[in-house]
N, CA, C and O atoms as CSV, one atom per row, in Angstrom:
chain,resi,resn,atom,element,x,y,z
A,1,UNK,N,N,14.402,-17.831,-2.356
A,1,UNK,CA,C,14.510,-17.965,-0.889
A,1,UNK,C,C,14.846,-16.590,-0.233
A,1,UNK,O,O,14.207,-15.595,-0.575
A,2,UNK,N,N,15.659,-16.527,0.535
A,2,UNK,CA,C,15.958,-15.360,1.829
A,2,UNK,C,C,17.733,-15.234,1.858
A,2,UNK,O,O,18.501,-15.207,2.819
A,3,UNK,N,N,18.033,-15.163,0.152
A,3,UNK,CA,C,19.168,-14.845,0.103
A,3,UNK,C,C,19.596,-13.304,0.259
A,3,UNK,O,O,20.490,-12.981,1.041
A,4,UNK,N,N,19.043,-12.563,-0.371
A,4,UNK,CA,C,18.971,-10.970,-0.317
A,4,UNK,C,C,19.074,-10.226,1.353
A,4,UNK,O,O,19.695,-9.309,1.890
A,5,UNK,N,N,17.778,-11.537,1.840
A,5,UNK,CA,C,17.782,-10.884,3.195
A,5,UNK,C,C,18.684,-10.981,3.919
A,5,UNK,O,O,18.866,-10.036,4.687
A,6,UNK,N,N,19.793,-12.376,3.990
A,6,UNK,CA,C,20.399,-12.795,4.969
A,6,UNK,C,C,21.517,-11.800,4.357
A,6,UNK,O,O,22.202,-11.406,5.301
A,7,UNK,N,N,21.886,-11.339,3.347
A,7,UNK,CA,C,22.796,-10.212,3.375
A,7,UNK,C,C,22.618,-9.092,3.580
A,7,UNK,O,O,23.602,-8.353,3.578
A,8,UNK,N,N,21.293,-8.541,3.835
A,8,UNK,CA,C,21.275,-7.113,4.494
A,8,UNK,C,C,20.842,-7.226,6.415
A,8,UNK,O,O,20.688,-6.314,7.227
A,9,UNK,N,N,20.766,-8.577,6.572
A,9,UNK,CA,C,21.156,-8.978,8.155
A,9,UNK,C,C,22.345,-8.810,8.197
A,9,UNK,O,O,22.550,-7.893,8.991
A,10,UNK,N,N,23.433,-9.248,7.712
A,10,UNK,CA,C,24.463,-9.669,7.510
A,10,UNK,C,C,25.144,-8.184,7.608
A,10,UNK,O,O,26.079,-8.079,8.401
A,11,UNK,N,N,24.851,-7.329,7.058
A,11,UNK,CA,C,25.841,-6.208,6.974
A,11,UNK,C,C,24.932,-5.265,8.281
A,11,UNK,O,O,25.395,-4.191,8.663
A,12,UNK,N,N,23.963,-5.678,8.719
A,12,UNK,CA,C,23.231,-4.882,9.967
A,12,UNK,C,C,24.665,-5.085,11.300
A,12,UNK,O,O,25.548,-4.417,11.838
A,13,UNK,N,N,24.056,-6.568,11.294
A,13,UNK,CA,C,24.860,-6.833,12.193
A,13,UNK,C,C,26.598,-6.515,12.041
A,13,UNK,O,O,27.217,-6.750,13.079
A,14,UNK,N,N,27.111,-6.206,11.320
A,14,UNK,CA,C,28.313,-6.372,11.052
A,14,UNK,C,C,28.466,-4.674,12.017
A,14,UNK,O,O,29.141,-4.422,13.015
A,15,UNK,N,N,27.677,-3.911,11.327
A,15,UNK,CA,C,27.558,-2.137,11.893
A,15,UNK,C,C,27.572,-2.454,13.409
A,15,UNK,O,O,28.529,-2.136,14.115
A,16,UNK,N,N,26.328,-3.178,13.949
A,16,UNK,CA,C,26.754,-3.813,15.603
A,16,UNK,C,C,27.961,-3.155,16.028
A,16,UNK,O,O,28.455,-3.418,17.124
C-alpha cells in the first residue's frame, strides 16, 4: 500500500 508514502507526507508536513 502507501505506507512509505504517508511517512514522507508525514515528516513534509511536520517541516510546515
Amino acid at each position: 500500500m502507501s505506507m512509505e508514502r504517508r511517512m514522507k507526507i508525514e515528516e513534509t508536513w511536520r517541516l510546515w
